[in-house]
Residue frames relative to the residue before (quaternion, step in Angstrom):
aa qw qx qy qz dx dy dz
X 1.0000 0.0000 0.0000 0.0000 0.00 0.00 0.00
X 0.1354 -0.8588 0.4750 0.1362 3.55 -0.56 0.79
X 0.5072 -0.7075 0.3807 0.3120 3.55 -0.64 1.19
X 0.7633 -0.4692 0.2342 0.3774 3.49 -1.27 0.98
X 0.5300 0.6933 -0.2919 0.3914 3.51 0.74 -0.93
X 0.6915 0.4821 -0.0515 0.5354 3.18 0.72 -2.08
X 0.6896 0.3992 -0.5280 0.2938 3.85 0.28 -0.14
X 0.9066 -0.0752 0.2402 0.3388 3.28 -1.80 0.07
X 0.8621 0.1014 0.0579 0.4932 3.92 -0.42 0.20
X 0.5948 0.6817 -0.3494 0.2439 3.56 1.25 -0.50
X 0.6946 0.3431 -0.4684 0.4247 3.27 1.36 0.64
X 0.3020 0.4275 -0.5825 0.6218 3.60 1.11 1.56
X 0.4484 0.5750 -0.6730 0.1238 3.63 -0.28 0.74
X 0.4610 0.6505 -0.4083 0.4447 3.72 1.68 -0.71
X 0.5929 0.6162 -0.3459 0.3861 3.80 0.97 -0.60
X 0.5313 0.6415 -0.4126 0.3688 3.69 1.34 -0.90
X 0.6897 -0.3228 0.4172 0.4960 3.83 -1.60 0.82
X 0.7205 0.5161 -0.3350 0.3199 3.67 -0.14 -1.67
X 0.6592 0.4721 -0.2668 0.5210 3.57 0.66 -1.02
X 0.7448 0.3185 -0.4598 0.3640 3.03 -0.27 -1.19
X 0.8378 0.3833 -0.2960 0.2520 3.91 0.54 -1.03
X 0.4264 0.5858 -0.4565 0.5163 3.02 1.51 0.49
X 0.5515 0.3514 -0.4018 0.6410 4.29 0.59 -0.56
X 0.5800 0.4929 -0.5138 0.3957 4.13 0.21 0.19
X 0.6187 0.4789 -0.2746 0.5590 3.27 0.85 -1.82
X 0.7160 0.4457 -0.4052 0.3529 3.87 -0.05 -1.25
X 0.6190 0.5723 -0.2818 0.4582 4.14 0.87 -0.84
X 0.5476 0.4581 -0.3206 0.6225 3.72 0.89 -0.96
X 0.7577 0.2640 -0.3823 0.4584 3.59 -0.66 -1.41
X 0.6838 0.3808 -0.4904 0.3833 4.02 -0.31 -0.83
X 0.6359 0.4428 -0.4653 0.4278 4.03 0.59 -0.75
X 0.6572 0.4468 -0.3975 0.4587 3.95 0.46 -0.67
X 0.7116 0.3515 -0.4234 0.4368 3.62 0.54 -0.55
X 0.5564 0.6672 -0.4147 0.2706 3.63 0.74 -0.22
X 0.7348 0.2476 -0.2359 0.5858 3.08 1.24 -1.15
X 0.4627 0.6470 -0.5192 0.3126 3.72 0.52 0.56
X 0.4363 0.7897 -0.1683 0.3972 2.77 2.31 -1.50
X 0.7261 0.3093 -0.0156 0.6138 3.76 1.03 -1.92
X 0.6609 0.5492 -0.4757 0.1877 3.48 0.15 -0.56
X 0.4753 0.6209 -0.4263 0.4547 3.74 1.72 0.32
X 0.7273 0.3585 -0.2909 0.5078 3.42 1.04 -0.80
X 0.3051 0.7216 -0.4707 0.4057 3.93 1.27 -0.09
X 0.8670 0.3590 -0.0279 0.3444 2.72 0.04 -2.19
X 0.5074 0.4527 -0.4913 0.5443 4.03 1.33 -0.20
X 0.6786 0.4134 -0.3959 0.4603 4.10 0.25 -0.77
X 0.2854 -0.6431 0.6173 0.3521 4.00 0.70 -0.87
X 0.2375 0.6601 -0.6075 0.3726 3.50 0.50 1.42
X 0.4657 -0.5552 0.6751 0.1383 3.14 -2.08 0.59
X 0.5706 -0.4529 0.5698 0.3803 3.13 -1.57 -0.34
X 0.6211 0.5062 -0.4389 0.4066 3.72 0.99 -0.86
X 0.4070 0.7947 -0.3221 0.3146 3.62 1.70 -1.12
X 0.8482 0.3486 -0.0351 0.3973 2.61 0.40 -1.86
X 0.5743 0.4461 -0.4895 0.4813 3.77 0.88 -0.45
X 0.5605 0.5394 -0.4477 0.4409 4.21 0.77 -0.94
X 0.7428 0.3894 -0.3469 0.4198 3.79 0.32 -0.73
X 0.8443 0.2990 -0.3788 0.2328 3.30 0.53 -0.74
X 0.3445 0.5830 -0.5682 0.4676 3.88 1.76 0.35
X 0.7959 0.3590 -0.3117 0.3748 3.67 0.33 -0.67
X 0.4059 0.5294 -0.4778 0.5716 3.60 1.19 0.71
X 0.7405 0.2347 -0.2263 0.5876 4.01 0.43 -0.67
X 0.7112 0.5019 -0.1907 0.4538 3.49 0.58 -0.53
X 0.4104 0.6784 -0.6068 -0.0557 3.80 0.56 -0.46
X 0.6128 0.4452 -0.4521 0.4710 3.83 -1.14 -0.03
X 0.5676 0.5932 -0.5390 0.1881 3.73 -0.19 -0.69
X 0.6379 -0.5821 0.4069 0.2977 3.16 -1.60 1.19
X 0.6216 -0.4707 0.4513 0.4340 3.87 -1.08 -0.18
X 0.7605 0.3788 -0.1835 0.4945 3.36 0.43 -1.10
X 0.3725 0.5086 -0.5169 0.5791 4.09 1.60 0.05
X 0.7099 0.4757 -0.2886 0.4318 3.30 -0.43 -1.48
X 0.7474 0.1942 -0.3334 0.5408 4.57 -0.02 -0.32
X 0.5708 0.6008 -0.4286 0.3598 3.40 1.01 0.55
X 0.5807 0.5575 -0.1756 0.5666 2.91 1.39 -1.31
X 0.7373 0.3461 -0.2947 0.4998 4.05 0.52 -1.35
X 0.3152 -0.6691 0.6266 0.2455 3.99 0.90 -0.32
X 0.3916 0.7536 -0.4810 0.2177 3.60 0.63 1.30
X 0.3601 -0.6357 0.4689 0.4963 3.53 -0.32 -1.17
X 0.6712 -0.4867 0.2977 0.4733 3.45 -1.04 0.78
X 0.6680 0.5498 -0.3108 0.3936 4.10 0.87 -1.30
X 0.8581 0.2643 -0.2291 0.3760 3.27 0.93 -0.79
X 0.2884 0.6604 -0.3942 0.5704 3.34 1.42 0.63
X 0.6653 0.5716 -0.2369 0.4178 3.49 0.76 -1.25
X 0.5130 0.7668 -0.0279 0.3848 2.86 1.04 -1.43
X 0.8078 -0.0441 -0.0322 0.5869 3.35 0.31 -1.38
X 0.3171 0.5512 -0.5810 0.5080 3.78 0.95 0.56
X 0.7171 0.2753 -0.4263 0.4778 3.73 -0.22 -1.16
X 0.4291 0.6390 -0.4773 0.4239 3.89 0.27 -0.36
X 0.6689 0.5646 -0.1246 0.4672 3.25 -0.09 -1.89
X 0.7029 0.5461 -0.1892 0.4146 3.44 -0.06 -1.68
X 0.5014 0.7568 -0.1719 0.3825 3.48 1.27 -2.07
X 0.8488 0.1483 0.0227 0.5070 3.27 0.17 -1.78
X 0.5016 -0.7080 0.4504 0.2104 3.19 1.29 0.56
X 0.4044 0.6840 -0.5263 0.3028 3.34 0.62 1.82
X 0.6977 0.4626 -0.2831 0.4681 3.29 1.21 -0.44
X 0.0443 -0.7404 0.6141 0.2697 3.53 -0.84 -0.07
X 0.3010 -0.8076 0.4905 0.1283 3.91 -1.01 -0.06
X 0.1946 -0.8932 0.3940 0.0950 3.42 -0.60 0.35
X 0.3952 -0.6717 0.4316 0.4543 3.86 -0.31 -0.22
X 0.4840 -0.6002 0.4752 0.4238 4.03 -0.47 0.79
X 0.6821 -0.4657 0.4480 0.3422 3.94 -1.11 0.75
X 0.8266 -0.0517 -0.0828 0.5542 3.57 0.60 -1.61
X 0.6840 0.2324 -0.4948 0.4829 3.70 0.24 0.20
X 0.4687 -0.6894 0.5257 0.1694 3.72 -0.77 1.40
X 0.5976 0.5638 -0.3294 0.4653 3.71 1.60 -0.88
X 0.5909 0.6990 -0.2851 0.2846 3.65 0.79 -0.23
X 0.1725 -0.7408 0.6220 0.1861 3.44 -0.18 0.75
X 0.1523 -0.5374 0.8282 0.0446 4.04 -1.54 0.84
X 0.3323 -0.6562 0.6763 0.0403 3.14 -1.91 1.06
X 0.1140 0.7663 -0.6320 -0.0187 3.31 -0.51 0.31
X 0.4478 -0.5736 0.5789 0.3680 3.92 -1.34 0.43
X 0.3030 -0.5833 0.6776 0.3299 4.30 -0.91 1.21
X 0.8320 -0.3522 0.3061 0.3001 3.21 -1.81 -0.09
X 0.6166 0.4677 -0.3815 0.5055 3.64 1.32 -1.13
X 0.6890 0.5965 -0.2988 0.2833 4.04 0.90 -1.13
X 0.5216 0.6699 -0.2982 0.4361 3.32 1.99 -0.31
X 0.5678 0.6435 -0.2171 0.4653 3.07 1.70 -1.50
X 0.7094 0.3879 -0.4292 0.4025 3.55 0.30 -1.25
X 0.8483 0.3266 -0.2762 0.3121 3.40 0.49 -1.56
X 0.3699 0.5419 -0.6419 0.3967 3.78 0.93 0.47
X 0.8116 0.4376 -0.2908 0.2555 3.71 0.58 -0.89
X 0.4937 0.4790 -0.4241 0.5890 3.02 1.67 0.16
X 0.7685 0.2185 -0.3084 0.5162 3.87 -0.15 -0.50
X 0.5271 0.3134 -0.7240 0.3157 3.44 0.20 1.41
X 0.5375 0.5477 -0.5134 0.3841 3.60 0.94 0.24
X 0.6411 0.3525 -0.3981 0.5534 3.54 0.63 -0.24
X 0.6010 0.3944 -0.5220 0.4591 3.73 0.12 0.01
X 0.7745 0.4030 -0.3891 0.2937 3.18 0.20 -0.33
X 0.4912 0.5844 -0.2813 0.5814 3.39 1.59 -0.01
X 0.7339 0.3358 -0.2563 0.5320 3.65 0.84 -0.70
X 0.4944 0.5038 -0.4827 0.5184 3.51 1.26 -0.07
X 0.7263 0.3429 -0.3650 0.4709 3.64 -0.37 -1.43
X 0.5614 0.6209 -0.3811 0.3926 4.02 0.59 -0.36
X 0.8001 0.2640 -0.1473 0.5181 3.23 0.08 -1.41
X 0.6275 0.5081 -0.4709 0.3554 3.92 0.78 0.00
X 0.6442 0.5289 -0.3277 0.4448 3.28 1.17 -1.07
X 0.7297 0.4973 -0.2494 0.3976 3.60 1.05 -0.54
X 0.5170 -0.6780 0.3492 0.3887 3.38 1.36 -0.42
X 0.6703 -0.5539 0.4059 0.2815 3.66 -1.38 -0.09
X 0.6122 0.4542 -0.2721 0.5872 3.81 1.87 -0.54
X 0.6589 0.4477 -0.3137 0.5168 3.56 0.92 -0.87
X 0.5860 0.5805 -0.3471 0.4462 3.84 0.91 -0.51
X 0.6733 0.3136 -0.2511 0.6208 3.94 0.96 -1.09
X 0.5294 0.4498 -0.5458 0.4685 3.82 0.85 0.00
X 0.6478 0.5889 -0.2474 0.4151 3.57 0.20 -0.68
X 0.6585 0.4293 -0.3358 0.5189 3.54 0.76 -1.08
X 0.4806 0.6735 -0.3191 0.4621 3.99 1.25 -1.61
X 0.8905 0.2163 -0.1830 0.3559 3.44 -0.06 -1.39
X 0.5219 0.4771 -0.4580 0.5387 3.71 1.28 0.26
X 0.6364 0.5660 -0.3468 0.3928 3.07 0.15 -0.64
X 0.5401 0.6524 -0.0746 0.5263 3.63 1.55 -1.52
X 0.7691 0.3044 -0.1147 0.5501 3.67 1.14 -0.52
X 0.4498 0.6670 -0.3908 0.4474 3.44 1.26 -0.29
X 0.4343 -0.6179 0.6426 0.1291 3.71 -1.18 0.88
X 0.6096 -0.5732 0.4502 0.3117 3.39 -1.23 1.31
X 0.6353 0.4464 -0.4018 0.4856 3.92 0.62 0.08
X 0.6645 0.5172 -0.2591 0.4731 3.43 0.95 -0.78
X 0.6625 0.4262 -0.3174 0.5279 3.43 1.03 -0.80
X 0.6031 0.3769 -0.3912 0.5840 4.07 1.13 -0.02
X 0.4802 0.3964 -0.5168 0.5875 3.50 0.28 0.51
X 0.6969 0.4943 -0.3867 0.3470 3.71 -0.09 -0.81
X 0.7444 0.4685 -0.1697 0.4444 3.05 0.94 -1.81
X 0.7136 0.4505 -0.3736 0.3851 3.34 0.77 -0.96
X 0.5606 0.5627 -0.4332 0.4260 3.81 1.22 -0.41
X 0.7707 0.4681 -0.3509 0.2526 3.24 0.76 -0.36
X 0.5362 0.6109 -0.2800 0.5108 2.88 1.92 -0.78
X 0.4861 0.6265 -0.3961 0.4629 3.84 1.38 -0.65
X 0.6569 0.4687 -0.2435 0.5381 3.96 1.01 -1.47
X 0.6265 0.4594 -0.4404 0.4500 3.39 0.46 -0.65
X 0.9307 0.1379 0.0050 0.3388 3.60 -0.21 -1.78
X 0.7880 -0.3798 0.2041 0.4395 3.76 1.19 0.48
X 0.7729 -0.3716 0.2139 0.4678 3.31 -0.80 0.11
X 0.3906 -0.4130 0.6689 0.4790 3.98 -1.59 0.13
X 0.7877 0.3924 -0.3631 0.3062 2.46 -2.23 0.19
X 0.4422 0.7213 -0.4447 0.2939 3.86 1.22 -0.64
């Protein structure tokens, strides 16, 4: 007799309705506690949330074009504008002229813009540390698999192209 586990299909049980809307419910609550997580260090810098998504594409991203960067945040050009001049304001971003189109604006984080968002993503590191230890080193590359797995062909060129960006130099090159 073989024990429930062991029958046919029983490793598609994570597939059942229940699962899947429970790995919803579990994605929502961990995104709300994240930014609950930062919104202490937000609020000491007087940062948004829009703040904080612009710093952290330009923490994996540094060089990226203007018009990358409202691609990547899925904004509009006004409200991009918006929190760039912000940004700009407190003198986090710096910018550059692209190599071969001179018309090109590159983003880059200035030295103070490094500061904020190192101090935000040590709150998430430290959440993704105490996270991924308690879970282990298979459940961690399971995790990376299934994000990755859910990403949108644009998202997954953001990925790729950051990596290809680490690999061979700056955007915009």
């Amino acid at each position: 007799m073989s024990l429930p586990h062991e029958t046919a299909g029983a490793d598609l049980l994570f597939l059942r309705e229940e699962q899947l809307r429970l790995a919803q419910t579990l994605m929502f609550l961990a995104s709300r506690d994240m930014a609950q997580a930062v919104e202490p260090v937000l609020e000491e810098n007087g940062l948004g949330h829009a703040h904080y998504r612009v710093l952290q594409v330009l923490a994996f991203s540094p060089g990226i074009p203007v018009s990358r960067l409202q691609a990547v945040l899925g904004v509009t050009k006004q409200s991009l504008g918006r929190t760039m001049h912000e940004l700009e304001a407190r003198q986090y971003l710096a910018s550059q002229p692209g190599r071969q189109d001179r018309r090109q604006r590159l983003l880059f984080l200035s030295p103070a813009g490094k500061e904020a968002e190192a101090r935000l993503f040590a709150v998430v590191r430290q959440r993704l540390v105490a996270a991924y230890r308690e879970a282990g080193g298979a459940a961690v590359e399971g995790f990376r698999r299934v994000m990755r797995g859910m990403l949108s062909e644009q998202s997954r060129s953001v990925l790729n192209e950051d990596a290809a960006g680490k690999k061979g130099g700056q955007h915009g090159a």
